[in-house]
SEGUTI-667636 format. One record per residue: x, z, y of N, C-alpha, C, O, CB in turn; residue number from 1. Coordinates in nm, 4 decimals, decimal comma. Atoms other than C-alpha are relative to their C-alpha. Glycine has a CB too. Layout:
<bamars>
(bamar (X Z Y) (X Z Y) (X Z Y) (X Z Y) (X Z Y) NUM)
...
</bamars>
This chain:
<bamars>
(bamar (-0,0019 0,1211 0,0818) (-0,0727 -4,2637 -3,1088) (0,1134 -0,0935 0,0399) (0,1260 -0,2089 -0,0011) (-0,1330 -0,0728 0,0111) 1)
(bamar (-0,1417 0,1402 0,0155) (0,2736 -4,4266 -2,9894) (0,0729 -0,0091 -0,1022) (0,1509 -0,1038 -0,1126) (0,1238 0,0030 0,0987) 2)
(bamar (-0,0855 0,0437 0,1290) (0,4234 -4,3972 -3,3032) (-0,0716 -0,0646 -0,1214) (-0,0845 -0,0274 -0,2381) (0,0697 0,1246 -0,0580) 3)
(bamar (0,0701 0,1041 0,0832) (0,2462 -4,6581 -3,4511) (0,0933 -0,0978 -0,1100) (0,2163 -0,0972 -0,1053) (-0,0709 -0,0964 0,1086) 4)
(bamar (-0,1201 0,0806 0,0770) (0,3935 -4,9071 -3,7220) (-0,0558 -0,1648 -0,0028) (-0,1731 -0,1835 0,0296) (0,0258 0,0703 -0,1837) 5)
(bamar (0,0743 0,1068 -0,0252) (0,3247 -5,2635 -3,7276) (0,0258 -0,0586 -0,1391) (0,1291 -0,0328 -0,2009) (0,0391 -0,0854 0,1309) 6)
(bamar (0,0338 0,0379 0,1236) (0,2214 -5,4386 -4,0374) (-0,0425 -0,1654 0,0364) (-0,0801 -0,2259 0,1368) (-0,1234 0,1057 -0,0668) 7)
(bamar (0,0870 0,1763 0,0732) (0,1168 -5,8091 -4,1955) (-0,0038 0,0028 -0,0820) (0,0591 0,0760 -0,1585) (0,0379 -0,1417 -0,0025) 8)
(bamar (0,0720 -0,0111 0,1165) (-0,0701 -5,9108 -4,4268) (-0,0268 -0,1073 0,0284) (-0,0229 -0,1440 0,1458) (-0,0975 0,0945 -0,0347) 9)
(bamar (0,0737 0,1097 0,0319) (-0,2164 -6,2340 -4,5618) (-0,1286 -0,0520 -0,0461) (-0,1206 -0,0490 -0,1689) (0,0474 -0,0301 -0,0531) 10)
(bamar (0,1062 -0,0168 0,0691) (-0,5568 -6,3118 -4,6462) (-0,0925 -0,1318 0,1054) (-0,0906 -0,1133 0,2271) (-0,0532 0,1833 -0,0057) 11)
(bamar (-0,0442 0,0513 0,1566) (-0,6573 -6,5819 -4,7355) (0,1645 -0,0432 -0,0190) (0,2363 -0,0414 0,0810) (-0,0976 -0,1509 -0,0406) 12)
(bamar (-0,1375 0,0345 -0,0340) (-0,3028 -6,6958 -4,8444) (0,0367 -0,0797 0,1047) (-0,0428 -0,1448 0,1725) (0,0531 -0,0532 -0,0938) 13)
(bamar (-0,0644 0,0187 -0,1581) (-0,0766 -6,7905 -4,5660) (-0,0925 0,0037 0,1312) (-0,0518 -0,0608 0,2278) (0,0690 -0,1469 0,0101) 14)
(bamar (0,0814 -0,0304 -0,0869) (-0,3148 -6,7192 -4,3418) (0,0076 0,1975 0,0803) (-0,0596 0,2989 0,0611) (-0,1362 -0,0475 -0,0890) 15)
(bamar (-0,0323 -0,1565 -0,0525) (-0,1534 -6,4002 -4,1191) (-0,0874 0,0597 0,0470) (-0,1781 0,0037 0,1086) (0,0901 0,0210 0,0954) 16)
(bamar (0,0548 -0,0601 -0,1090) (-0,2870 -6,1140 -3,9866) (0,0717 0,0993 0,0123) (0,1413 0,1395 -0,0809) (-0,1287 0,0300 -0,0016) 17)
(bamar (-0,1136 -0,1321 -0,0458) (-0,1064 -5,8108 -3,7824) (-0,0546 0,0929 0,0322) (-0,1410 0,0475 0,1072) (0,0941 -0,0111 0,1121) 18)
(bamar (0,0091 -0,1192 0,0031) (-0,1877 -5,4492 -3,7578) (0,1089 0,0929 0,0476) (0,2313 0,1017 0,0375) (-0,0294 0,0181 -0,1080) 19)
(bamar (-0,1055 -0,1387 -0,0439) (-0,0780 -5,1488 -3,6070) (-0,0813 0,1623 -0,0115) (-0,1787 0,2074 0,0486) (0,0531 -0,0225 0,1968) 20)
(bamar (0,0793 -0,1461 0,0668) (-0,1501 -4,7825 -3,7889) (0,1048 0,0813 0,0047) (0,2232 0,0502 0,0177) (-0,0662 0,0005 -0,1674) 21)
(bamar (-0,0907 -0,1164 -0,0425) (0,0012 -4,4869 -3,7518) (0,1161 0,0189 -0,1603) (0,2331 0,0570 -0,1616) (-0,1246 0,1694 0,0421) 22)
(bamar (-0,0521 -0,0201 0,1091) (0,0688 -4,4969 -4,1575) (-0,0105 -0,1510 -0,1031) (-0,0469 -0,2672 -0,0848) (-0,0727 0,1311 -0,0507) 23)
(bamar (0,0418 0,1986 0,1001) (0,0682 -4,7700 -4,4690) (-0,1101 0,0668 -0,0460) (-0,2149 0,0028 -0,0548) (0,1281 -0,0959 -0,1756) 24)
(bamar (0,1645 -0,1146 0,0502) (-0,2054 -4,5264 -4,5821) (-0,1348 -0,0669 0,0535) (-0,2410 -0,0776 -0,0078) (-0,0044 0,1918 0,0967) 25)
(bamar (0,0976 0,0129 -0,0999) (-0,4094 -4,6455 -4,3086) (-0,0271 -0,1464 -0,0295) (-0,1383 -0,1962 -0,0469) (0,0466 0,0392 0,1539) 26)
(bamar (0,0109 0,1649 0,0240) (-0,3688 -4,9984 -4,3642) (-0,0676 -0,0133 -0,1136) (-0,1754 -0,0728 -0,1133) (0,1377 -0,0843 -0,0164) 27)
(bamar (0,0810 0,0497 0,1283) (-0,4477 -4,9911 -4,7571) (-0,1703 0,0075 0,0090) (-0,2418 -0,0646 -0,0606) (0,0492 0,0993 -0,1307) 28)
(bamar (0,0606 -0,0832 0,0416) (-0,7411 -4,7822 -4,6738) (-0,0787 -0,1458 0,1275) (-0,1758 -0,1898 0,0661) (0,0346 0,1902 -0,0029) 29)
(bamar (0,0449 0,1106 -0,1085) (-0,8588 -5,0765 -4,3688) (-0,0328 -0,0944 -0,1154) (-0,1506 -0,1168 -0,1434) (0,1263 -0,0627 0,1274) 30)
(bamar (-0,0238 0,1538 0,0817) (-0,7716 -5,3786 -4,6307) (-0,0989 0,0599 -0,1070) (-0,1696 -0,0333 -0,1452) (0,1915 -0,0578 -0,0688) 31)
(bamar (0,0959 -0,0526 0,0872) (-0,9947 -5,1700 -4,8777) (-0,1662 -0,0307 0,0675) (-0,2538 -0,1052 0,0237) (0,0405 0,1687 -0,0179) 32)
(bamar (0,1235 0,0079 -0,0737) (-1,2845 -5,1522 -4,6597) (-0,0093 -0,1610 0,0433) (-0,0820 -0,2344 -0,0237) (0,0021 0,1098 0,1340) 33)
(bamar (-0,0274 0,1381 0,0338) (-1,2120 -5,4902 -4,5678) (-0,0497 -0,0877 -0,0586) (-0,1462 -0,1556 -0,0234) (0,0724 -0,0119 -0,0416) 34)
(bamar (-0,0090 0,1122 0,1335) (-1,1754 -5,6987 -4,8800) (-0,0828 0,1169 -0,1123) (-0,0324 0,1203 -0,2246) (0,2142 -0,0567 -0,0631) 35)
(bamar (0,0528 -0,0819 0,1525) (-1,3713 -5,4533 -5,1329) (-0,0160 -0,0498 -0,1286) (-0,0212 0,0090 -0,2367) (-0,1270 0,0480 0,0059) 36)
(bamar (-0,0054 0,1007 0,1370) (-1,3891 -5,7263 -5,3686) (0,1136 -0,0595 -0,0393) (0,1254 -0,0695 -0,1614) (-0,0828 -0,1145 0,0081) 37)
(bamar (-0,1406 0,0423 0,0373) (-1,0546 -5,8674 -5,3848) (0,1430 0,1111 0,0778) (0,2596 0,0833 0,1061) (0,0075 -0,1789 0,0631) 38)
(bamar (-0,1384 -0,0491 -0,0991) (-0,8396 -5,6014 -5,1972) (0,1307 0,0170 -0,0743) (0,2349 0,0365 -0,0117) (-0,0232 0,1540 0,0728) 39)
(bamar (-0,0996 0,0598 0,0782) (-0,6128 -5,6523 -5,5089) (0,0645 -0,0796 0,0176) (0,1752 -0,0892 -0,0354) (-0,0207 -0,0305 -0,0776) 40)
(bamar (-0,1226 0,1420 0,0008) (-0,4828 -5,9706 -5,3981) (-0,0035 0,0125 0,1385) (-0,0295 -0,1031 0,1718) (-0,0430 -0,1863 -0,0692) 41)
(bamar (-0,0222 -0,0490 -0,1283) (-0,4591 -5,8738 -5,0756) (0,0996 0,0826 0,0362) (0,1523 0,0626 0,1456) (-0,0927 0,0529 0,0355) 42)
(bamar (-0,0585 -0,0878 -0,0729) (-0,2429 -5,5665 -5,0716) (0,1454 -0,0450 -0,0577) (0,2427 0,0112 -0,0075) (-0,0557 0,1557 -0,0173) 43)
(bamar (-0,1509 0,0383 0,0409) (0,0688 -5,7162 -5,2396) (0,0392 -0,1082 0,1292) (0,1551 -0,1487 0,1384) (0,0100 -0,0863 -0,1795) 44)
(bamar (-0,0822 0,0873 -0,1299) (0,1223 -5,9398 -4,9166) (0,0427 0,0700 0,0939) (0,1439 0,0417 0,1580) (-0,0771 -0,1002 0,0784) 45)
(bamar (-0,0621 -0,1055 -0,1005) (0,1375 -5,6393 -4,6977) (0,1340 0,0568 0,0040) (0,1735 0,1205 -0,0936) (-0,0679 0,1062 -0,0068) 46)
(bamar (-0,0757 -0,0507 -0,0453) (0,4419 -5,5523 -4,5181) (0,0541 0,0326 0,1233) (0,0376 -0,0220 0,2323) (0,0416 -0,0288 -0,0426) 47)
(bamar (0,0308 -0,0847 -0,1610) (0,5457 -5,3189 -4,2716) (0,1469 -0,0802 0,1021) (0,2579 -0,0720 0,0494) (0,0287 0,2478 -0,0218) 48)
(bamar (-0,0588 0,1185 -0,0928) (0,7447 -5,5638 -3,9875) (0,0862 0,0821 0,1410) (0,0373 0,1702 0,2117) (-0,1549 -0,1134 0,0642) 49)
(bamar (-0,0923 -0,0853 -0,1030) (0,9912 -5,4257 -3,7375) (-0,0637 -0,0175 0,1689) (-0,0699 0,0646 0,2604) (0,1813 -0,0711 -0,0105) 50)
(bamar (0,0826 0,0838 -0,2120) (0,8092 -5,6508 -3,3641) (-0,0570 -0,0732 -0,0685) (-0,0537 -0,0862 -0,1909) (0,1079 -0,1114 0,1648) 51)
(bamar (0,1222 0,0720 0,0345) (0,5700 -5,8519 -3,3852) (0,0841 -0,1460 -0,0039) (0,2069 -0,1521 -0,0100) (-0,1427 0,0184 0,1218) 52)
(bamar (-0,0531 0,1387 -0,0022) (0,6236 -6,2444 -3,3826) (0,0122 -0,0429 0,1061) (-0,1011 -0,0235 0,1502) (-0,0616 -0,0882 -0,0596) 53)
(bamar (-0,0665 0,0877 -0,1057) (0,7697 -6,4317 -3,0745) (-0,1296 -0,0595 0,0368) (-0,1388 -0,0601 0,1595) (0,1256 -0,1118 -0,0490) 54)
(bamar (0,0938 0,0020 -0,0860) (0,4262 -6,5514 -3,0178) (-0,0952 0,0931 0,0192) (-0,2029 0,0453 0,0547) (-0,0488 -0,0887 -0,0137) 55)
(bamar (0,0652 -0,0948 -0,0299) (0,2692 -6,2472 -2,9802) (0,0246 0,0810 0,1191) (0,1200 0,1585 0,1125) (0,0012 0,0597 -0,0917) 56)
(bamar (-0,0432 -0,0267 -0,0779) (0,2336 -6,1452 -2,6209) (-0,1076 0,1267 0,0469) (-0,2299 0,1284 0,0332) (0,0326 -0,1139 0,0676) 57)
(bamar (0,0569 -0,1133 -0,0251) (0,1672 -5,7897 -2,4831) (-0,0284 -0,0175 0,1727) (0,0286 -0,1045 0,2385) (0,0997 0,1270 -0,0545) 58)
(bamar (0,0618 0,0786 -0,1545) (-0,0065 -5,8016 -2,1057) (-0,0066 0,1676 0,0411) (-0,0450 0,2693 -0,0166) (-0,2013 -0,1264 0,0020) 59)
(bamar (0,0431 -0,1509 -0,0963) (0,0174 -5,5224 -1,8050) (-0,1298 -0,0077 0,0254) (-0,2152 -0,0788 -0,0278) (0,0723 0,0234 0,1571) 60)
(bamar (0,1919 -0,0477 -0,0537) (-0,3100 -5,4320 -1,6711) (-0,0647 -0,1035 0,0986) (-0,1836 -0,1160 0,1280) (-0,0141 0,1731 0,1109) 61)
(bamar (-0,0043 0,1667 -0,1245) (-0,2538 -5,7781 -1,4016) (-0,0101 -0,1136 -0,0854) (-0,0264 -0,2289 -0,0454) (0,1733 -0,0385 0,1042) 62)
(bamar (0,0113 0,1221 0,0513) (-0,2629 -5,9702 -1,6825) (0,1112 -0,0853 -0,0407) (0,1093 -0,1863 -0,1111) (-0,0631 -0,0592 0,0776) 63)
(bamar (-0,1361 0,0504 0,0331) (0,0953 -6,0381 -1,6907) (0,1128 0,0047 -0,1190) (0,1976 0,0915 -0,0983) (0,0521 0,0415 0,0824) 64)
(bamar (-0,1250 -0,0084 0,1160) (0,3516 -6,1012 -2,0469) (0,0700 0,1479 0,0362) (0,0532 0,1812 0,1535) (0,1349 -0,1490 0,0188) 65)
(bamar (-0,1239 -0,0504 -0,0090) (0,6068 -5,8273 -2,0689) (0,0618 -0,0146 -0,0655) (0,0211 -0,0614 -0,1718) (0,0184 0,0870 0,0118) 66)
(bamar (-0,1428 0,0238 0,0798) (0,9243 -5,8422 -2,2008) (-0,0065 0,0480 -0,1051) (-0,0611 0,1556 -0,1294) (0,1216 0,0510 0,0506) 67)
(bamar (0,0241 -0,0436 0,1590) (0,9551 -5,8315 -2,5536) (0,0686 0,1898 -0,0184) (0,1735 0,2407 0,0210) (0,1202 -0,1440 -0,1245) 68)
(bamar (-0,0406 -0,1285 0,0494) (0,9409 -5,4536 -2,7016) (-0,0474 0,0683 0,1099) (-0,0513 0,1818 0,0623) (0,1506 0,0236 -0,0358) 69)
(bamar (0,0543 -0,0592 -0,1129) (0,7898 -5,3123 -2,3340) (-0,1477 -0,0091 -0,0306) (-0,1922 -0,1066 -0,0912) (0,0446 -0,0683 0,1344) 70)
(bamar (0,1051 -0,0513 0,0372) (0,4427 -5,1487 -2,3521) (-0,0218 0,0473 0,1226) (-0,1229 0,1134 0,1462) (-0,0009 0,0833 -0,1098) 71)
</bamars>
């Protein structure tokens, strides 16, 4: 599973959220289960995002930030 892709999406509007799936497949099929009642207005905000956002911080096993793009 390291070749994951990272995704956002909105819901309710401007209101982010971020994902990471191996496919966009995976995502519609999440936001489906999801939203079952509106996943229509939901999946047109989705897009697949190169890194995450500048405040999004990934942690070693100590609990410690790493450097952006390190896993």
């Amino acid at each position: 599973m390291s070749d994951l892709k990272k995704f956002r999406y909105e819901f309710p509007p401007l209101d982010a959220h971020f994902l990471e799936a191996p496919t966009p497949r995976a995502v519609v099929e999440f936001i489906k289960r999801t939203y079952p009642h509106n996943w229509e207005e939901v999946l047109p905000t989705l897009v697949e995002i190169q890194d995450w956002p500048r405040f999004w911080k990934t942690l070693d096993h100590d609990g410690r930030p790493l450097p952006p793009g390190r896993r």
